[in-house]
One Martini backbone bead per residue (centre of mass of N, CA, C, O) as a GRO file, in nm:
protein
  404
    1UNK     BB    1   1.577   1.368  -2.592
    2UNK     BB    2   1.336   1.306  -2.401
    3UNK     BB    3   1.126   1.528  -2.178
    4UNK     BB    4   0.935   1.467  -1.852
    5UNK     BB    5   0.754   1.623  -1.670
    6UNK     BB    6   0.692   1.669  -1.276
    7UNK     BB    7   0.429   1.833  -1.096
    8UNK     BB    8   0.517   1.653  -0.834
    9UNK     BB    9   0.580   1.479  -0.521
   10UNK     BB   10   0.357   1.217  -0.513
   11UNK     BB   11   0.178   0.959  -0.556
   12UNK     BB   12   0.118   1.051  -0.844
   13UNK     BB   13   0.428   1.127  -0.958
   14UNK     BB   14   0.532   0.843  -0.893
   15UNK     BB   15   0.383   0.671  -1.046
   16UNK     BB   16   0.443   0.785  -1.339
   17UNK     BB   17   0.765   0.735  -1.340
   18UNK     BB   18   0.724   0.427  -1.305
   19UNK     BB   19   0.548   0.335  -1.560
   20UNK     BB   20   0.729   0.453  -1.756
   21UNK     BB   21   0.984   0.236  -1.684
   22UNK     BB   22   0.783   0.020  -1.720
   23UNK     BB   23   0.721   0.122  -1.990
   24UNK     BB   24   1.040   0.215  -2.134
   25UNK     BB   25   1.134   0.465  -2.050
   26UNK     BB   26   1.479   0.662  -2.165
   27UNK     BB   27   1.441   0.955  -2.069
   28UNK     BB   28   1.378   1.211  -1.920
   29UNK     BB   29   1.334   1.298  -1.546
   30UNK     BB   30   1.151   1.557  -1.415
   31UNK     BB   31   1.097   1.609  -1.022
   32UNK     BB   32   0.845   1.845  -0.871
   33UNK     BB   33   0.858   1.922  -0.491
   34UNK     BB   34   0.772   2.160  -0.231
   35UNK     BB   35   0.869   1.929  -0.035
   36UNK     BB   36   1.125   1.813   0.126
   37UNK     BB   37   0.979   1.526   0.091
   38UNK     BB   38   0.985   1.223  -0.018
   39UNK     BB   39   0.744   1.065  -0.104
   40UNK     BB   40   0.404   1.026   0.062
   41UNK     BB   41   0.156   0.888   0.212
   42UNK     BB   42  -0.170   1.054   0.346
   43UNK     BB   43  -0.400   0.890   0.493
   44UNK     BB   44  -0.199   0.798   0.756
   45UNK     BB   45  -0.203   1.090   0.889
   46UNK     BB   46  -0.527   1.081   0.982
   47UNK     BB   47  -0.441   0.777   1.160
   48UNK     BB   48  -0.158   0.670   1.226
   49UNK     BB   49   0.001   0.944   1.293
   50UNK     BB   50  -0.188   1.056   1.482
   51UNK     BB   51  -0.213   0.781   1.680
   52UNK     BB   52   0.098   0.687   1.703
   53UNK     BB   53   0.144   0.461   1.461
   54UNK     BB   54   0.367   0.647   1.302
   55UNK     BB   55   0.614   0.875   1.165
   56UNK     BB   56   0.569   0.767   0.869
   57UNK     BB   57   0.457   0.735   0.476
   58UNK     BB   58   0.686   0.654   0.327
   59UNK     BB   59   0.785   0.542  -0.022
   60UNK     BB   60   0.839   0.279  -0.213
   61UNK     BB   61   1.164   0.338  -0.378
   62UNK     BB   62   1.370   0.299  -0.688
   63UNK     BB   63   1.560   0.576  -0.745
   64UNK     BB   64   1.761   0.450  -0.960
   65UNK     BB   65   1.621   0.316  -1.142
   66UNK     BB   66   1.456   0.545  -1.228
   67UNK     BB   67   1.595   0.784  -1.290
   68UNK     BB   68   1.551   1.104  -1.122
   69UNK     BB   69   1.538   1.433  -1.116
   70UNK     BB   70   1.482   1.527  -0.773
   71UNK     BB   71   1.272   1.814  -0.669
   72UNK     BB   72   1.316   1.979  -0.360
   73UNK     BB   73   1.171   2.284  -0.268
   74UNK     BB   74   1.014   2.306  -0.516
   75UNK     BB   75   0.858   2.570  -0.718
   76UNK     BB   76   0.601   2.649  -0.905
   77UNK     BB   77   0.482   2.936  -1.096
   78UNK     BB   78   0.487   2.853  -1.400
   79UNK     BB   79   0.389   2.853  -1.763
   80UNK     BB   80   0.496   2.749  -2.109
   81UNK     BB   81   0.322   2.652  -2.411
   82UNK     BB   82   0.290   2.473  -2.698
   83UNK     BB   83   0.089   2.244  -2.889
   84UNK     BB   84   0.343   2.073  -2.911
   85UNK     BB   85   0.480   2.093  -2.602
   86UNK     BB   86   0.705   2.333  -2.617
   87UNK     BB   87   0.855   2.385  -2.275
   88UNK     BB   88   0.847   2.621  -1.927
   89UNK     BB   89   0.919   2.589  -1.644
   90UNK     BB   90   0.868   2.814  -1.337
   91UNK     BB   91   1.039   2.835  -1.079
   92UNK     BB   92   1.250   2.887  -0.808
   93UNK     BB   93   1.523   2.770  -0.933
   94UNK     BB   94   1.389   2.798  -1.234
   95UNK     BB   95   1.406   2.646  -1.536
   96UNK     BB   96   1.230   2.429  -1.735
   97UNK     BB   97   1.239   2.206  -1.969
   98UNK     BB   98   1.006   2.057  -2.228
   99UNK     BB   99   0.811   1.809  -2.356
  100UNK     BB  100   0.652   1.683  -2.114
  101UNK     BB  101   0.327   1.739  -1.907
  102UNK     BB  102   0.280   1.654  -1.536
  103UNK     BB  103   0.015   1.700  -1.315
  104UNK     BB  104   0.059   1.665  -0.970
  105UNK     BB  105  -0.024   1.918  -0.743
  106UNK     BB  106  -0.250   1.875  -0.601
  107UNK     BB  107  -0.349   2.020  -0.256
  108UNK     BB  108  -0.519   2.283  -0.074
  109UNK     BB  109  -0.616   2.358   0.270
  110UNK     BB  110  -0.864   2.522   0.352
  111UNK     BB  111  -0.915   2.849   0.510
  112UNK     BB  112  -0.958   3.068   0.758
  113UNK     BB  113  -1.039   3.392   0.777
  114UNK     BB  114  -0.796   3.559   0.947
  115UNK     BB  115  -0.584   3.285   1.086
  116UNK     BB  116  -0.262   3.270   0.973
  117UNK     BB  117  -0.127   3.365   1.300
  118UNK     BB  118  -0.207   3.109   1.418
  119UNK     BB  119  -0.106   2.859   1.559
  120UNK     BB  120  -0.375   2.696   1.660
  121UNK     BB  121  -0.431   2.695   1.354
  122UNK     BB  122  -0.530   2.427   1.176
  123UNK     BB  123  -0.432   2.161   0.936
  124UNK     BB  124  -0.444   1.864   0.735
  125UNK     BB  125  -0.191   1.749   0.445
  126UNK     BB  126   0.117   1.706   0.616
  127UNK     BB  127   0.317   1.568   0.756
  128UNK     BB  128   0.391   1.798   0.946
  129UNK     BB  129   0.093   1.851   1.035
  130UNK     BB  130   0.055   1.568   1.185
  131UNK     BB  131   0.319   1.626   1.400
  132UNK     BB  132   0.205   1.859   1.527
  133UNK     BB  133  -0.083   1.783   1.596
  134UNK     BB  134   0.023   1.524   1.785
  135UNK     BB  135   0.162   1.693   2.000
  136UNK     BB  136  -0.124   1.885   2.061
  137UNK     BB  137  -0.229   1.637   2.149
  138UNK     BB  138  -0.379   1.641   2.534
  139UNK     BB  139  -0.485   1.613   2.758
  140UNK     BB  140  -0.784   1.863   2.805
  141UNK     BB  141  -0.748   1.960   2.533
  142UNK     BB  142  -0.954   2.229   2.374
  143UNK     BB  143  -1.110   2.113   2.074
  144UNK     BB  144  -1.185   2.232   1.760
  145UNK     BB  145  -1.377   2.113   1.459
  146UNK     BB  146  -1.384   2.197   1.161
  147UNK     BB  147  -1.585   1.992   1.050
  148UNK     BB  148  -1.747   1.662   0.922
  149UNK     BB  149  -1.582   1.502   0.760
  150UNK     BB  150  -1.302   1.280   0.684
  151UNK     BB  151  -1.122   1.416   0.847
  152UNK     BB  152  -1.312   1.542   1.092
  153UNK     BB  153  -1.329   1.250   1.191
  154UNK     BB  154  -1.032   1.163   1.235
  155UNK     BB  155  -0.963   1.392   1.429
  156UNK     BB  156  -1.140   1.339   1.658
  157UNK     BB  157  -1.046   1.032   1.695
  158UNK     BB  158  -0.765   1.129   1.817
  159UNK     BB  159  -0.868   1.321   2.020
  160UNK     BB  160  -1.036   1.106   2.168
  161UNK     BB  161  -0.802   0.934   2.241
  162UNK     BB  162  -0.594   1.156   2.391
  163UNK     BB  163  -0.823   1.318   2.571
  164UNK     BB  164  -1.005   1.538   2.454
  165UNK     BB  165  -1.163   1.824   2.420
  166UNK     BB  166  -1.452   1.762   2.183
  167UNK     BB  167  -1.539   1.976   1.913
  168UNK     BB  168  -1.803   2.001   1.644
  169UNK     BB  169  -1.839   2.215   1.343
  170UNK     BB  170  -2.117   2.184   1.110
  171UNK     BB  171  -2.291   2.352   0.869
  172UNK     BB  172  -2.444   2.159   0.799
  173UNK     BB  173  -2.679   1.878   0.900
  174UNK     BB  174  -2.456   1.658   0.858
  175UNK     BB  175  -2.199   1.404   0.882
  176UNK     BB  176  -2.070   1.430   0.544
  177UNK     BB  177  -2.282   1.621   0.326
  178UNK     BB  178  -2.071   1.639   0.085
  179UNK     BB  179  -2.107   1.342  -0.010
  180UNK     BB  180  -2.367   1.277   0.133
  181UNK     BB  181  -2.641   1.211   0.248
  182UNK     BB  182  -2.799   1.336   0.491
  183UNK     BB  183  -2.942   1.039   0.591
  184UNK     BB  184  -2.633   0.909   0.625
  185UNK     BB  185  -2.495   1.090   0.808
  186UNK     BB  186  -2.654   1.078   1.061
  187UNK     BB  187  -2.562   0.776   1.126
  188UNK     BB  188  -2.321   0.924   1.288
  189UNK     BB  189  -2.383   1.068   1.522
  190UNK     BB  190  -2.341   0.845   1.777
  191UNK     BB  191  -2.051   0.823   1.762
  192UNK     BB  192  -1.979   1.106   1.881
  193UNK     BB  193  -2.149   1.050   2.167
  194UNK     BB  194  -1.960   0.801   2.253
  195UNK     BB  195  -1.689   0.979   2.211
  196UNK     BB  196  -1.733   1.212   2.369
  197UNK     BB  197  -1.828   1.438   2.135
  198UNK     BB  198  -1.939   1.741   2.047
  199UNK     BB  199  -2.211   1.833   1.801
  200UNK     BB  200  -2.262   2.076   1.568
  201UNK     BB  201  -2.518   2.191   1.344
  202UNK     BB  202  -2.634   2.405   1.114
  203UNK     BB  203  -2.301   2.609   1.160
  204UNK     BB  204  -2.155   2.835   1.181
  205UNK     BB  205  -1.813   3.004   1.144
  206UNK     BB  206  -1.735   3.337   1.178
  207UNK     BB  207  -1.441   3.320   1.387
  208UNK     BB  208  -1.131   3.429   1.533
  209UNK     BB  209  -1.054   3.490   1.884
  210UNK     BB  210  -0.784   3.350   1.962
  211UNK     BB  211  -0.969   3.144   2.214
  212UNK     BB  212  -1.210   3.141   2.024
  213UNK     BB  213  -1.537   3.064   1.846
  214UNK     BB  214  -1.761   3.176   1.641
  215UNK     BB  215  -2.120   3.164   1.598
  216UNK     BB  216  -2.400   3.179   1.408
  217UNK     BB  217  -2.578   3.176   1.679
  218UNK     BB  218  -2.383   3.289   1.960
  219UNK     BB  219  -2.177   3.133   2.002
  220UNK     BB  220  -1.879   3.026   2.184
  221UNK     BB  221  -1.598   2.883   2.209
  222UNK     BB  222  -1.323   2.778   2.360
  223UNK     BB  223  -0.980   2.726   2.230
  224UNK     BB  224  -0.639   2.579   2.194
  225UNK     BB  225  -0.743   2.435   1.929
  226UNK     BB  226  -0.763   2.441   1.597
  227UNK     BB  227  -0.923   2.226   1.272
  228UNK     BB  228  -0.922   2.263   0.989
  229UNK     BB  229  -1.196   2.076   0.793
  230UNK     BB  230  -1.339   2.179   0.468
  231UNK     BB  231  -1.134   2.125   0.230
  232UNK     BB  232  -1.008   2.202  -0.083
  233UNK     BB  233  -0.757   2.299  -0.326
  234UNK     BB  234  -0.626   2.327  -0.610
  235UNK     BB  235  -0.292   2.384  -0.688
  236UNK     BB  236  -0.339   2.617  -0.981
  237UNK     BB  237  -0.303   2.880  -0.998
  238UNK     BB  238  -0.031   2.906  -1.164
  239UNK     BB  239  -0.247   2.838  -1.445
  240UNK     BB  240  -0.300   3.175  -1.519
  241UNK     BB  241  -0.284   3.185  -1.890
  242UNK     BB  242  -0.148   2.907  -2.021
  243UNK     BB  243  -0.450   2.764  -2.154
  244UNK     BB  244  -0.529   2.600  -1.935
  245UNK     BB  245  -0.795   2.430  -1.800
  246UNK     BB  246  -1.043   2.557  -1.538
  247UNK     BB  247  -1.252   2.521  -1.342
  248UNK     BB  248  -1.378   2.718  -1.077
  249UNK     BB  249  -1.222   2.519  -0.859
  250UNK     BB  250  -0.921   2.419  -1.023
  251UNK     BB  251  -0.947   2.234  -1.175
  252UNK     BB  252  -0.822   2.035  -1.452
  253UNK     BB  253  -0.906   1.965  -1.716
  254UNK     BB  254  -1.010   1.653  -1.905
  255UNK     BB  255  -0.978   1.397  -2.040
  256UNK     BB  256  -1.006   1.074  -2.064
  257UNK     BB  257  -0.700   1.053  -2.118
  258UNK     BB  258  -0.575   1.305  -1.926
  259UNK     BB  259  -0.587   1.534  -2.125
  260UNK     BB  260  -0.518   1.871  -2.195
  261UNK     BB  261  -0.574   2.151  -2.389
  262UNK     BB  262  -0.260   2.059  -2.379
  263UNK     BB  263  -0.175   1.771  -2.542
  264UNK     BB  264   0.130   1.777  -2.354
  265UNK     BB  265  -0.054   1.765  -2.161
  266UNK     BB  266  -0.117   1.619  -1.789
  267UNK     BB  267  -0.374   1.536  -1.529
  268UNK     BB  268  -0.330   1.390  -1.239
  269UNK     BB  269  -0.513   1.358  -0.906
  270UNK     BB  270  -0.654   1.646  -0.745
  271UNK     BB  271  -0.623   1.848  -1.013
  272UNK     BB  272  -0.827   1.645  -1.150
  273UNK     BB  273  -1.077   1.650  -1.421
  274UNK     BB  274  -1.272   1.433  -1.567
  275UNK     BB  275  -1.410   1.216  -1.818
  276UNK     BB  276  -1.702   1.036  -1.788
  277UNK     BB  277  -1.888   0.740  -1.933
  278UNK     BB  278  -2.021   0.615  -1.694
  279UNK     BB  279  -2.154   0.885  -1.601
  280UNK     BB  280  -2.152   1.148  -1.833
  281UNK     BB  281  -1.925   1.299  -1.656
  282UNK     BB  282  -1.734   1.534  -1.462
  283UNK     BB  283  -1.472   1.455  -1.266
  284UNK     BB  284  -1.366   1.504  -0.898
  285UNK     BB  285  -1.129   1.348  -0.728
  286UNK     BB  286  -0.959   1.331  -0.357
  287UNK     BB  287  -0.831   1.040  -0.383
  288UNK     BB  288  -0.596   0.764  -0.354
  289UNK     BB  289  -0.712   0.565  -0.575
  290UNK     BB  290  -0.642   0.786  -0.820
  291UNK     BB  291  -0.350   0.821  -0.779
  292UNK     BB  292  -0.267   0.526  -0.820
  293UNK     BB  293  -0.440   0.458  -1.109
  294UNK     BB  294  -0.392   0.693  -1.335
  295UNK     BB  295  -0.095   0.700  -1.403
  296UNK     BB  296  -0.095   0.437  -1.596
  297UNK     BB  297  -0.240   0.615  -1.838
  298UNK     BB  298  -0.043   0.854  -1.852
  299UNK     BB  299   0.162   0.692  -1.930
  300UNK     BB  300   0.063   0.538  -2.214
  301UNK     BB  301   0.006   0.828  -2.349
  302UNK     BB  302   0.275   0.905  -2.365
  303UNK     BB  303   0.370   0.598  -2.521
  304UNK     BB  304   0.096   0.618  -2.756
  305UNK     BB  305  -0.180   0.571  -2.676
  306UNK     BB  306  -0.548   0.557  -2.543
  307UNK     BB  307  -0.650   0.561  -2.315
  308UNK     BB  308  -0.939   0.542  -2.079
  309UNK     BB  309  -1.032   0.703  -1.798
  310UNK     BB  310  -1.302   0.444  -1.589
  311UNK     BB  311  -1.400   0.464  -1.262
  312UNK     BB  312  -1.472   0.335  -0.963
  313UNK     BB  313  -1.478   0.507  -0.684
  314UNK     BB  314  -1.275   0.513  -0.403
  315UNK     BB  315  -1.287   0.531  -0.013
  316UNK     BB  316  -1.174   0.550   0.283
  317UNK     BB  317  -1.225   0.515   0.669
  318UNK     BB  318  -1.151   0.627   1.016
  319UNK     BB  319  -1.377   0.566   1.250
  320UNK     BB  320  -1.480   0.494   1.562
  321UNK     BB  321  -1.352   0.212   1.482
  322UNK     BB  322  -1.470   0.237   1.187
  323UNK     BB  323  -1.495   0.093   0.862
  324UNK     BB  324  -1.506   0.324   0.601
  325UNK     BB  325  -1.683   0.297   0.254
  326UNK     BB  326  -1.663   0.391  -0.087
  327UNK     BB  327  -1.860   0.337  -0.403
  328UNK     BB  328  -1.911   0.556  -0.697
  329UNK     BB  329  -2.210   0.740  -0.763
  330UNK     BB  330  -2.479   0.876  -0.611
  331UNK     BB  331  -2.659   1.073  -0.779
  332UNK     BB  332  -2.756   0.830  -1.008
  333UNK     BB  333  -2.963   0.744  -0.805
  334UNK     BB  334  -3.307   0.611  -0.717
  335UNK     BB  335  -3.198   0.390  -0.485
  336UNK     BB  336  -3.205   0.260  -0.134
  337UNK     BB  337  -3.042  -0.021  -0.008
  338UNK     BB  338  -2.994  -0.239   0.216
  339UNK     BB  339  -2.763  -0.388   0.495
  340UNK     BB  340  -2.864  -0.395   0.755
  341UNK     BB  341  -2.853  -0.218   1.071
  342UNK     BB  342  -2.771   0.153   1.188
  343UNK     BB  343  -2.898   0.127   1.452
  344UNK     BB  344  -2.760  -0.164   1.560
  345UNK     BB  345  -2.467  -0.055   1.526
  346UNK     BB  346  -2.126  -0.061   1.636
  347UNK     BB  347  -1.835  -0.147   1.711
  348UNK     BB  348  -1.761  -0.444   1.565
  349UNK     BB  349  -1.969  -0.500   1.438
  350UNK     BB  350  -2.127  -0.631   1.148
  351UNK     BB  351  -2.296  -0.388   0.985
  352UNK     BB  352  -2.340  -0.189   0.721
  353UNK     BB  353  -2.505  -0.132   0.365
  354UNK     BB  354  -2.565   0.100   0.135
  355UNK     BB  355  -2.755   0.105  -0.196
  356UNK     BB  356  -2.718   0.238  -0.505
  357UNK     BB  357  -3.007   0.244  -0.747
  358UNK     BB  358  -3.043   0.198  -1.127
  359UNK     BB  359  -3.259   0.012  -1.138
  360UNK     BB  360  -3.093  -0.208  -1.195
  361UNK     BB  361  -2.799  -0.097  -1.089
  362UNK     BB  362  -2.538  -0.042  -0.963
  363UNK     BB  363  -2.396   0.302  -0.834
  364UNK     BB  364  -2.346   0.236  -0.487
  365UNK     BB  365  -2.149   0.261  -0.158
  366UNK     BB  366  -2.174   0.226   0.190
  367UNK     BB  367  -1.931   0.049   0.411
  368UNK     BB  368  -1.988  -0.082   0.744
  369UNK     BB  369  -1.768  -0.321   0.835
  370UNK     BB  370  -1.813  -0.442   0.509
  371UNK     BB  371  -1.574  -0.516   0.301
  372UNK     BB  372  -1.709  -0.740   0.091
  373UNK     BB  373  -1.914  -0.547  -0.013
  374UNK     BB  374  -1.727  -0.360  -0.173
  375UNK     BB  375  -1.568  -0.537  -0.322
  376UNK     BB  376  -1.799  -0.647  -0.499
  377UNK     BB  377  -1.963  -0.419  -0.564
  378UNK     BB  378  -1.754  -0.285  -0.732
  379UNK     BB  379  -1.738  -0.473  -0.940
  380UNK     BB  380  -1.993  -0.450  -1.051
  381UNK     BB  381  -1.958  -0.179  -1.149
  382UNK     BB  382  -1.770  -0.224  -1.326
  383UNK     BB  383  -1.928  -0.445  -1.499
  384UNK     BB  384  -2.240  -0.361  -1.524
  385UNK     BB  385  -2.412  -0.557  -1.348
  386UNK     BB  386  -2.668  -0.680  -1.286
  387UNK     BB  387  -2.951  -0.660  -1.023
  388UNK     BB  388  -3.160  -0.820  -0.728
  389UNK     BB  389  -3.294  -0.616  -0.477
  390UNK     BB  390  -3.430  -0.902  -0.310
  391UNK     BB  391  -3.102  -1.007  -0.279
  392UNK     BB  392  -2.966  -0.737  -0.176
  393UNK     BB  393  -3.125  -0.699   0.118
  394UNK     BB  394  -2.969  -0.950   0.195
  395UNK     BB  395  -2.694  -0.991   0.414
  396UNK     BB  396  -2.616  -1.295   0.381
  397UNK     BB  397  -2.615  -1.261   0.032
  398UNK     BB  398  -2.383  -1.176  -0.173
  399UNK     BB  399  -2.333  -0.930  -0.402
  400UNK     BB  400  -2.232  -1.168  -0.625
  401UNK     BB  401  -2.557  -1.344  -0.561
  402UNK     BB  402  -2.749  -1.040  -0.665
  403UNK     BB  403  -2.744  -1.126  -0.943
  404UNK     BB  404  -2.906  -1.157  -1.282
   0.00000   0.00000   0.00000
């Protein structure tokens, strides 16, 4: 009987496994996760449940029908395999033999040097983190939160609704500026100032002592909680000579069929990289939606196939009122076309939509209450169908009739 591990207990390790059933196969499955609970969604984290709308984001599972041997609390620590497949993942409760193993070890988040004995200095990864910190949101604590990506942003808006006084700061010059360009990350600036949040711009944090925190600028801010939102890391130290490649970053190399270096090795979820040819290029995305719709390509490849994973990236995002949306790859375009005023947009108001454009063709969207275009734009790329952008332009035409 065939054995197949997974190395991940979350939304893409549950996806592969159910894949794998659901596409017939009936040999063996252990599925094996760091955290005491079974699967669950991380996106509602840092929304439903830090606003307390919310208190698990569990994962709805028919576990006898799966049929898998669901090992928590359970760590990897190494791994042997030959390029046959033959191999042995090292846990801390044992040996696991497999015939086929599946990467889904998702990231770990990025922590401040030297904070790691602070209880006030937190981050925001796991269902655990989030009942923690939603805890310790009360009126008038005084919150620093490190970051102004869709993290910092997202926490930021829970605790400026729970009354807190909240400072953000973010080493780039505007917020968003690690995924997108930073003109279009500025015009979130004024939502920070609406929601009555302080934001200071382009400073480092030098360190943290004790309830100070240190500015590259010469300023120290006093703070009851700090909330690290830097970015992750995907979690694959462990695979430190095993054969598997991993770019700088720790991400694990795959082709597009997202087969490792190891043949019968696979990894999907935010610790893989794969080979984009839509784009040219290889690609690492750390996003819900990625987690989501691999794992059944990676069932498929298990089961004989040879599928290709070529998706168009999709990402969204609630902060200060506003559901902001994201699609594509924008380093590819070379113009960008509007789609309302984000200058006259509050929130709940109609929203506005940028646009980049490669001569013909939409290669990213991003779309703040506009969720019409985001799902049209997403199409449009996928189908890789030409565009009008003196049609596109005009926001009351629909992105799917601004095509040529």
């Amino acid at each position: 009987m065939r054995r197949i591990a997974v190395a991940g207990a979350g939304l893409a390790g549950l996806q592969v496994v159910t894949a794998l059933r659901t596409g017939g196969y009936t040999g063996s499955i252990t599925m094996i996760g760091a955290e005491p609970h079974r699967p669950y969604d991380r996106p509602p984290l840092s929304k439903a449940v830090l606003r307390g709308d919310a208190d698990h984001s569990t994962l709805v599972a028919d576990w006898d029908a799966l049929d898998v041997d669901l090992r928590l609390e359970c760590r990897v620590t190494g791994l042997g395999a030959d390029a046959r497949g033959d191999g042995t993942l090292d846990t801390d409760l044992g040996e696991l033999p497999f015939d086929q193993l599946v990467l889904a070890c998702g990231a770990l988040p990025v922590t401040l040097p030297g904070t790691g004995n602070f209880e006030h200095v937190r981050t925001l990864r796991t269902i655990d983190d989030a009942l923690r910190l939603r805890a310790a949101l009360r009126p008038d604590t005084r919150v620093v939160i490190v970051g102004a990506g869709w993290i910092g942003a997202e926490v930021a808006t829970a605790a400026a609704r729970a009354g807190c006084a909240v400072h953000v700061v973010e080493a780039l010059p505007a917020p968003l500026a690690s995924a997108l360009p930073a003109e279009i990350g500025a015009l979130t600036e004024p939502w920070y100032d609406k929601a009555g949040i302080e934001l200071t711009l382009g400073t480092r944090v030098l360190g943290v002592e004790r309830d100070t925190v240190a500015l590259a600028d010469g300023r120290t801010l006093d703070a009851d909680l700090i909330v690290v939102g830097v970015g992750v890391r995907p979690a694959t130290d462990w695979l430190a000579g095993t054969g598997i490649a991993r770019d700088d970053g720790g991400a694990v190399l795959t082709d597009a069929q997202l087969r490792t270096t190891l043949p019968a090795v696979y990894a999907v979820g935010d610790c893989a990289a794969w080979h984009s040819r839509r784009y040219g290029q290889r690609l690492h995305v750390e996003h819900w939606d990625h987690a989501l719709r691999a794992p059944s390509v990676v069932a498929a490849n298990l089961l004989g196939a040879e599928q290709a994973y070529d998706p168009v990236p999709y990402f969204w995002s609630e902060q200060f009122g506003r559901m902001v949306q994201y699609a594509g790859h924008w380093p590819a375009g070379d113009r960008v076309v509007w789609r309302g005023d984000p200058q006259a947009t509050g929130a709940g108001e109609g929203g506005w939509t940028a646009c980049w454009l490669s001569g013909d063709r939409l290669v990213a969207v991003l779309a703040v209450n506009r969720p019409k275009d985001l799902v049209q734009g997403r199409r449009v790329m996928t189908a890789e169908t030409p565009i009008d952008p003196e049609h596109l332009i005009d926001p009351a035409v629909s992105i799917k009739d601004a095509t040529s």
